[in-house]
N, C-alpha and C positions, 0 to 999 in steps of 0.2 A: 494131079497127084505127083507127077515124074518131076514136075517145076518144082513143088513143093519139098519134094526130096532136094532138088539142088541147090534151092534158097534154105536149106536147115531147117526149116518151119517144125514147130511142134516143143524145142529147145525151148527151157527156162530162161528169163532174165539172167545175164550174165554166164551162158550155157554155152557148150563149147561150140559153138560154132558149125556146128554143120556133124554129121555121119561119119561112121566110117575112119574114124583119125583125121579127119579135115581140121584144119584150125583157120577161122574166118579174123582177117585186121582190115583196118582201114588204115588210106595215107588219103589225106587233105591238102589239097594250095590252089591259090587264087591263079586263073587261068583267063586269060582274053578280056583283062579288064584295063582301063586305065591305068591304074598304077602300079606298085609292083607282082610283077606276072612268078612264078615258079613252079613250072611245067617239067622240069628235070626230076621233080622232089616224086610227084607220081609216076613218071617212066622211069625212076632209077626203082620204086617198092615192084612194078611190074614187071623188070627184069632180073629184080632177088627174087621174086613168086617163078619165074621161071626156071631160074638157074638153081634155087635149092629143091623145087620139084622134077627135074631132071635128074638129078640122082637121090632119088628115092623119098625127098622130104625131109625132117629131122625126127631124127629116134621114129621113124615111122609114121610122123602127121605131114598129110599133106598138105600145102600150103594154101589160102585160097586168100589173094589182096583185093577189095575193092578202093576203087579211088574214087574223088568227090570233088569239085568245082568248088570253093572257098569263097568265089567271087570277091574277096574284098571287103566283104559285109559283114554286119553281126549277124543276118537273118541267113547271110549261106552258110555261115560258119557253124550256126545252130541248126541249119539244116543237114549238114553235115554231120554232126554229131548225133544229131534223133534216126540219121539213116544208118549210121555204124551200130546203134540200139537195135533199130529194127534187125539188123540185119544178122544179128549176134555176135559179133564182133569179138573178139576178145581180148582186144588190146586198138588202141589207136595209136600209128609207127611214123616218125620221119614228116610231121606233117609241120603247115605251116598258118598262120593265122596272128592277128593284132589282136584279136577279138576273144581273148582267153575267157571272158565272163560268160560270151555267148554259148562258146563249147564246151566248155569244165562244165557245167553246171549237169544236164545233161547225160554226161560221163560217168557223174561222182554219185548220180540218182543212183547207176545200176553198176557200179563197182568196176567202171574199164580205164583199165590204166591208159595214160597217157603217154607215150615213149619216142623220147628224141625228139620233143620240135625245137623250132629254127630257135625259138627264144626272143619271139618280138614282144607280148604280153607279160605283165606279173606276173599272172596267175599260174604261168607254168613254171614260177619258182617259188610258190605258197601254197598249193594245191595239193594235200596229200597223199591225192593220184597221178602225178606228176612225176616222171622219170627222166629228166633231163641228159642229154649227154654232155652238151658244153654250157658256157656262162651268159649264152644266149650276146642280148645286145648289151648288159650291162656292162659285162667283161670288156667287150669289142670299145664299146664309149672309152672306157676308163683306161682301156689300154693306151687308145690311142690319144687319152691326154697326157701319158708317159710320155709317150714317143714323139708330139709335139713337145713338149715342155725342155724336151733335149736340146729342139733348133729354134723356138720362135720365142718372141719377147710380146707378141700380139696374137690371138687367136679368133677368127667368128667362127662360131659351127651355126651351119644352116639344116637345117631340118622340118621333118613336115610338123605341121601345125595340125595334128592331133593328139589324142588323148594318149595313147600309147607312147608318144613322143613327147611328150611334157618331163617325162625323167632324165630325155640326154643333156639337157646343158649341165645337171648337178650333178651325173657320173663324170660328164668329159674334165669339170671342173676339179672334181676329187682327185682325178689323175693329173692334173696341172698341179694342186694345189701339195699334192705330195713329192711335188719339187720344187718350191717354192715361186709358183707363176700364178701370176693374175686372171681371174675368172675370162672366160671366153665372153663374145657379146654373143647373145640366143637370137638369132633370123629366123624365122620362120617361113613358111611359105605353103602355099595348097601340095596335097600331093600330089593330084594328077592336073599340075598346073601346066600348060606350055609356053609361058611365058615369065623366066626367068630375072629378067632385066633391073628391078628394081631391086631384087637380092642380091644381086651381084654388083651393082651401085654399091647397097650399103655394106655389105662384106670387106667389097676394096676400099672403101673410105674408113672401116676400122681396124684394118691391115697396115696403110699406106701410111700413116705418122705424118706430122708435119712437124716442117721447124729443123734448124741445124740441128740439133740435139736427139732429132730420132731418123736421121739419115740413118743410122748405122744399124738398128734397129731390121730384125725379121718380123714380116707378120708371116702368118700363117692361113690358109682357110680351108676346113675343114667342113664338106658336105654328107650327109648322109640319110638321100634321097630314095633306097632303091631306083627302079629302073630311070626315075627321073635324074639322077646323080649325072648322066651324062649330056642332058639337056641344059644342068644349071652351066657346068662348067664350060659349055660350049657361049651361052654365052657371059660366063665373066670373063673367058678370052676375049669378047668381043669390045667388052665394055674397059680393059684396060689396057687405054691407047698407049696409054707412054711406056708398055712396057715392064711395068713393077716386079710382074712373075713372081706374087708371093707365091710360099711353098705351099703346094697341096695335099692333100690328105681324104681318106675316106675310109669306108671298113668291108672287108669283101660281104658279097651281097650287092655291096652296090658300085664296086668295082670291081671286074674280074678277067681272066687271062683273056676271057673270047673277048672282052671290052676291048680291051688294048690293043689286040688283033685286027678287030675289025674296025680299030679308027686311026690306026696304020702301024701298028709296031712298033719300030723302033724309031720312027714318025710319028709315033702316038703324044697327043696333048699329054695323056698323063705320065708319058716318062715321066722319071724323078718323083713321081707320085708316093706318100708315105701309104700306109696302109696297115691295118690289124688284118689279124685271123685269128681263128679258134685253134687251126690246125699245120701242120708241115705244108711248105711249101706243093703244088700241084704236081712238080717235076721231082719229089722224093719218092725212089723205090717202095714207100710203105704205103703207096696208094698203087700198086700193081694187080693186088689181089679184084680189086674195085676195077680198074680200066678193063681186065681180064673179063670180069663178068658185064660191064657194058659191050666189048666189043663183039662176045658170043651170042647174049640174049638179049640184047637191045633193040634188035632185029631192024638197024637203022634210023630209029625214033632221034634224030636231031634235036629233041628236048634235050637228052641226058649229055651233057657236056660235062666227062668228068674230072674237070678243072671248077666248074660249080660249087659254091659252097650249100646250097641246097642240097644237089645231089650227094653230096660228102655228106652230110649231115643225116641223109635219108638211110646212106649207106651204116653209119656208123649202127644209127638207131637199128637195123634188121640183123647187124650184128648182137647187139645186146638180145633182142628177141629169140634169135638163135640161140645163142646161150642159155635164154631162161626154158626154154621150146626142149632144152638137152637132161633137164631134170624131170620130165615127163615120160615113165614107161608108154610103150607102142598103144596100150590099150588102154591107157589111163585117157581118162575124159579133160580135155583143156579148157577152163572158164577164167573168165577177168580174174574173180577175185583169187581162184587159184595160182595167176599170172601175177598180181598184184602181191601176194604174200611170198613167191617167188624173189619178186624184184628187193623187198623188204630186209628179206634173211640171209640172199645170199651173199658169198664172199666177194669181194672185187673182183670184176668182170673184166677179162683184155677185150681192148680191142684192134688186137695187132698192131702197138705203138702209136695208133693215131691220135691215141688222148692218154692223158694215165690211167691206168687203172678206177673203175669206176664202182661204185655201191651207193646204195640210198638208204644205209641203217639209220636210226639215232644220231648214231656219234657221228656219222658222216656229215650232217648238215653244219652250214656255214652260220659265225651271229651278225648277219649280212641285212641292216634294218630294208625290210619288204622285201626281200628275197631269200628269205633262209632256205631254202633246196639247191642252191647253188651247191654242188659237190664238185665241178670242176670248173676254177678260175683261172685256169690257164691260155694265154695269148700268145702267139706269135706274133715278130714286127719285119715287115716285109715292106719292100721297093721297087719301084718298076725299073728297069735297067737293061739297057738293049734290047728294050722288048716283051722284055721276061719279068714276071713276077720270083723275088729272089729274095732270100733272108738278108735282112739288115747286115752290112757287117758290125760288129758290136753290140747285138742286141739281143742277146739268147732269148728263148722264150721266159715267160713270168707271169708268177699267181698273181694275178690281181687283187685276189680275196682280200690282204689282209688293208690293201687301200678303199677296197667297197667299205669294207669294215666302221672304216670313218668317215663315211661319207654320211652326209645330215638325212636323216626320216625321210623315206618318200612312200605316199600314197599309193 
């Protein structure tokens, strides 16, 4: 009976979560698989379940995070989901997954909002349960065919060869295309491949020009692999002997500050490296508030690196939750849909300058064909530079929305 009281048991569908002013969330990401790992996303929600329950909770509910293994799959991801159901949940936070159909569905049965994922799936930008903080991967693509389109005359983006993946050649192209540059060639490749070699043949070969006439000519190449990004690039050093050094590019996620670090700094292959983000740069003051609460309640957990764009993103999301957690009297009962019409009505949310101002009314949505929840299309464009991940000079941040805008239908 004592287990029963702690698991909430007895709580309707959608119910809030546990006794007592408890309010039960889940945070999801794929951990110890092949491909991309994001173990920061669930030790940054267990170190906000800490740090907001050390002083006393919000408005009086105490916090309770479970997290879940994603594996990578559509069946973890669904398992995942039916175990946030089980478990009363009342909202699903900062989580991560390709596999939007597995876990929306699931969600949307028993009314729990979705809040803050990473943004690799549609469905977290069509899904009416869906409360997105950034412009997920579309933005990050499209940005950085801005940013390419600046320096290069030739583009390949390499990418994994799945289904989630089949939309980056047509955003990266929308953001070339609304500078007047020529479609990127689409590479593909497995994602938890370790053998790189023939992408990186044909990358350099559609980079490299031939003939007097495209000596003068940049290419550019553009990966984005998660954790595999540093496997490709290692070996298309390998693979161009003469030196070409087209310029590179990636989107955080799958390049990031502890990357740089740990493949030597300012001896790092990807100096000079282009790069998008969702967000300010790692080293701005407006992520103080976040390292403050890793370095007190993280309690050591070397997942939570908060230079991570997971874990920034986890962080963002428990902010928004927090906020909607603030329109709840001490004794009022918290359930999804109650959180759900929350997130609906109210006024733009801060979240301490790290994004703009955020809401999920009506008028808030974008006419973004297959992603209309997009509410915030904002990118930064950043550089690696002595080391450091650093704002472009020249490049303030920018809405990408209104270049989604024209970009062709996708599925």
């Amino acid at each position: 009976m004592g287990a029963c009281l702690i698991a909430g048991c007895g709580t309707l569908p959608g119910g809030s979560g546990g006794s007592g002013g408890t309010v039960t969330v889940m945070t999801f990401a794929p951990e110890d698989t092949k491909a991309t790992n994001m173990p920061g996303m669930t030790g940054m929600a267990k170190a906000y379940e800490r740090y907001v329950n050390a002083k006393g909770g919000i408005n009086g509910h105490k916090l309770r995070v479970l997290t879940c293994n994603e594996k990578n799959t559509a069946s973890g991801a669904a398992d995942c989901a039916r175990k946030a159901v089980a478990e009363k949940a009342v909202a699903v936070v900062g989580s991560y997954s390709q596999h939007g159909r597995a876990f929306m569905a699931p969600l949307e049965a028993e009314g729990i909002p979705f809040i803050g994922g990473y943004g690799v799936s549609s469905e977290e930008f069509q899904s009416p349960l869906s409360y997105p903080v950034n412009g997920g991967q579309p933005v990050l693509i499209a940005g950085a065919g801005h940013q390419l389109s600046r320096a290069c005359n030739q583009v390949a983006l390499v990418r994994p060869d799945t289904l989630a993946a089949d939309t980056l050649p047509v955003l990266l192209n929308a953001g070339l295309r609304a500078n007047k540059m020529a479609d990127a060639s689409d590479i593909r490749a497995a994602e938890d491949s370790a053998d790189f070699g023939p992408q990186a043949r044909e990358a350099l070969a559609h980079t490299s020009g031939t003939g007097k006439e495209k000596e003068k000519e940049k290419g550019c190449v553009a990966a984005v692999l998660g954790e595999r990004t540093e496997t490709f690039f290692d070996a298309f050093r390998r693979t161009d002997a003469q030196r070409k050094k087209p310029q590179i590019s990636s989107v955080l996620g799958s390049v990031s500050q502890s990357l740089v670090d740990r493949t030597g700094g300012k001896e790092s292959p990807f100096e000079g490296a282009y790069l998008t983000s969702w967000y300010p740069v790692a080293a701005d003051p407006l992520w103080e508030p976040m390292r403050k609460v890793v370095s007190e309640f993280a309690f050591g957990d070397d997942s939570v690196d908060p230079d991570d764009s997971g874990a920034q993103t986890t962080w963002i999301a428990y902010t928004v939750l927090g906020e909607m957690l603030k329109h709840f009297k001490e004794d009022e009962p918290v359930t999804g849909r109650k959180v759900k019409r929350a997130l609906n009505e109210s006024q733009p949310v801060s979240t301490g300058g790290l994004t703009p101002k955020l809401s999920w009314r009506y008028q808030d949505m974008r006419a973004v064909a297959g992603f209309p929840r997009i509410v915030n299309g904002q990118v930064t464009f950043q550089i690696v530079q002595a080391g450091r991940l650093v704002a472009q000079p020249g490049e303030p941040s920018l809405d990408m929305t209104p270049t989604l805008v024209t970009a062709p239908p996708m599925a």
